[in-house]
C-alpha positions as CSV (number, residue, x, y, z in Angstrom):
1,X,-204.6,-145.2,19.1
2,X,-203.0,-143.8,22.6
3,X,-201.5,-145.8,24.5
4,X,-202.7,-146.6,28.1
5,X,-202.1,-148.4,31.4
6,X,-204.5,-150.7,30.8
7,X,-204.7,-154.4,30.1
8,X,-205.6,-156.1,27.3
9,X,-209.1,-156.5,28.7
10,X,-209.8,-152.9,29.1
11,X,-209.0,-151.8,24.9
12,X,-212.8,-152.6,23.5
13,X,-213.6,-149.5,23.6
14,X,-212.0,-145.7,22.5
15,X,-214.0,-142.6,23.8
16,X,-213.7,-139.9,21.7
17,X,-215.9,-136.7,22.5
18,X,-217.7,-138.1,24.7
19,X,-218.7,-141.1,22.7
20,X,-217.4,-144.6,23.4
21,X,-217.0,-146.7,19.7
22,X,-216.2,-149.8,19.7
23,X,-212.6,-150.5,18.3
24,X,-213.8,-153.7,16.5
25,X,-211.5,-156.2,14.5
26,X,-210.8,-154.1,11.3
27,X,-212.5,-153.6,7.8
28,X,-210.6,-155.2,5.9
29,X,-212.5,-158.5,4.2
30,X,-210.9,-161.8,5.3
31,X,-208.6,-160.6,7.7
32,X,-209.1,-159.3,11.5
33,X,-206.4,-156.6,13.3
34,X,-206.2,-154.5,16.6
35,X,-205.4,-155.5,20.3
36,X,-207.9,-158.1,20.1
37,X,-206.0,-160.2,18.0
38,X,-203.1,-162.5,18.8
39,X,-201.1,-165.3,17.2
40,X,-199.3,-164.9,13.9
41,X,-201.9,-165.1,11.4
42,X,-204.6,-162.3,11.0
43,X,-206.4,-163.9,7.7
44,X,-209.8,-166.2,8.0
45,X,-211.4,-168.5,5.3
46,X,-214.7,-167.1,3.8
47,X,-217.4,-166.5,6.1
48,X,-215.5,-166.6,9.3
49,X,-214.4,-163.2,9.1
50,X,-218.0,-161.8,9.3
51,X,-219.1,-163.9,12.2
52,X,-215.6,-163.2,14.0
53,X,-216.3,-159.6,13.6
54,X,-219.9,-159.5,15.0
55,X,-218.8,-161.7,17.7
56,X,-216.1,-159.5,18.5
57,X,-218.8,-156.8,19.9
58,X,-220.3,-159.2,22.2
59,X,-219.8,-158.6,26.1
60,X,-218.4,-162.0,26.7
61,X,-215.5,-161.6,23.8
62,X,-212.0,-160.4,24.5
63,X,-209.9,-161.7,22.1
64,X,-209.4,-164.0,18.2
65,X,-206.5,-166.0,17.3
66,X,-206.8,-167.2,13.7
67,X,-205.4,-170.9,13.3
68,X,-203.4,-171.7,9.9
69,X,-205.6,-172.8,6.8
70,X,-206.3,-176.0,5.6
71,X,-207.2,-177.0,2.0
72,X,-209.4,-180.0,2.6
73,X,-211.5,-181.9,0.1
74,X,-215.4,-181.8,0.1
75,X,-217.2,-181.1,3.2
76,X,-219.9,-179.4,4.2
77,X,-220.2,-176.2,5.4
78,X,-220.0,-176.2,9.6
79,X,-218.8,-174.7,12.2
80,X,-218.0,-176.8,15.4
81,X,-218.0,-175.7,18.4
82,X,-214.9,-176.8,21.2
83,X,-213.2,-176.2,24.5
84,X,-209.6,-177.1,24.3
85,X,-208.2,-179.8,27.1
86,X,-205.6,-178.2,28.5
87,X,-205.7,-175.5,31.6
88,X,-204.0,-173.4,29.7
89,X,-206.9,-172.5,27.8
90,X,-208.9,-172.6,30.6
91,X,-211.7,-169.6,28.9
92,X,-211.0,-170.6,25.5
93,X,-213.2,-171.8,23.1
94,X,-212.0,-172.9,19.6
95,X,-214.3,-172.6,16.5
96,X,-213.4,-175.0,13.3
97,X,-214.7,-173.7,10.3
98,X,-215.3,-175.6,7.3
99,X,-215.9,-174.8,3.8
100,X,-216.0,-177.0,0.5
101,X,-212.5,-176.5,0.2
102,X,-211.0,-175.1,3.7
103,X,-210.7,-175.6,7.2
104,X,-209.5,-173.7,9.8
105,X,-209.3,-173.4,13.6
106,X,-209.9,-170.0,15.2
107,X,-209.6,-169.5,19.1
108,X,-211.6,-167.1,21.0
109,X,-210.4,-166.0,24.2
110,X,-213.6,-165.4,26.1
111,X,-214.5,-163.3,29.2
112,X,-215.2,-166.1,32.3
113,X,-216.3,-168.8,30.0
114,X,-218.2,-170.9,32.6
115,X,-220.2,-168.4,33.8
116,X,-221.2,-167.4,30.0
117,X,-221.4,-170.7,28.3
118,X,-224.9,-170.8,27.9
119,X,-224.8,-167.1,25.8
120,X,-221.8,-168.0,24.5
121,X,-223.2,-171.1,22.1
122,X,-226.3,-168.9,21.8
123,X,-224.8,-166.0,20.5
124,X,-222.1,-168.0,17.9
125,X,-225.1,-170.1,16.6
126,X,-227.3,-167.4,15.9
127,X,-224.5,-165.1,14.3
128,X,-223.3,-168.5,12.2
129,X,-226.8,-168.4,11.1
130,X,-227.4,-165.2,10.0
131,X,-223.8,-164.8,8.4
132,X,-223.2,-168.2,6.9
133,X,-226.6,-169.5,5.4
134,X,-226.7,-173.3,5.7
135,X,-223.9,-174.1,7.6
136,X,-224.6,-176.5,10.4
137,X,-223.4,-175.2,13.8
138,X,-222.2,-178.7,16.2
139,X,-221.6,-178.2,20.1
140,X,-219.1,-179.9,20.8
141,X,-217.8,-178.1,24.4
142,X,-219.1,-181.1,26.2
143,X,-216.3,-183.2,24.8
144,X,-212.8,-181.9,25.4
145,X,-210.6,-181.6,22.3
C-alpha cells in the first residue's frame, strides 16, 4: 500500500485502474489486519472473525479493536450488543462474543454512531445471523456499560 495524506477515515478503499476495492480486514481465518485495525491483539474467537469481516464493508464501519480472550465455562452462544460509558468512546460500540468455551470483547469504532444506530443493530444482527447460526444477538446500547 502507498502511503497518503489521509486520515484513517479516508483508507477503505484503494483504486487501482480505475477500480476502487475494498481493502477489507485480511484473509487470514481468526485474525483481522490493515489500517482498520487498532489495539494490540489482531486474533478473534471462532465466528467473530466472519461477522467482523463483513461488517467491516459496511458504510457506517471505520475501525475493530479485538479485546483479549477469555476461556469461560458453558454459555451459550451470543453476541451482546453495548455502548461504552465513557466520552471517550463516544462512537464506539463494543460487541461481546460468546462461545461454549470463550468470550471476548471487540470494539468497533463506528462512523457518527447516533445518527446510524438504527442500521447499525440492524446490520450486526442480521450478519450474526447469517454467520453464526443460533447465536442469540441482545441489544444492550440502551444501558451504558
Amino acid at each position: 500500500m502507498f502511503p497518503c495524506s489521509f486520515s484513517a477515515n479516508h483508507h477503505r478503499h484503494l483504486i487501482r485502474a480505475g477500480r476502487v476495492e475494498n481493502m477489507g480486514l485480511g484473509n487470514k481465518k481468526g485474525h483481522v489486519q490493515g489500517s482498520q485495525v487498532s489495539g494490540g491483539h489482531t486474533t478473534l474467537i471462532d465466528g467473530a472473525d466472519k461477522v467482523i469481516k463483513k461488517l467491516g464493508v459496511l458504510p457506517w464501519f471505520e475501525s475493530v479493536r479485538p479485546g483479549v480472550i477469555s476461556v469461560a465455562k458453558g454459555g451459550n452462544l451470543s453476541v451482546t450488543i453495548r455502548r461504552p460509558a465513557d466520552t471517550t468512546h463516544v462512537n464506539t460500540v463494543k460487541l461481546i462474543f460468546r462461545t461454549k468455551g470463550s468470550v471476548q470483547d471487540v470494539f468497533l469504532q463506528v462512523r457518527d454512531l447516533e445518527a446510524n444506530l438504527e442500521n447499525v443493530l440492524r446490520d450486526i444482527s442480521k450478519v450474526v445471523g447469517k454467520e453464526l447460526r443460533g447465536a442469540v444477538v441482545y441489544d444492550r446500547t440502551n444501558v451504558e456499560d
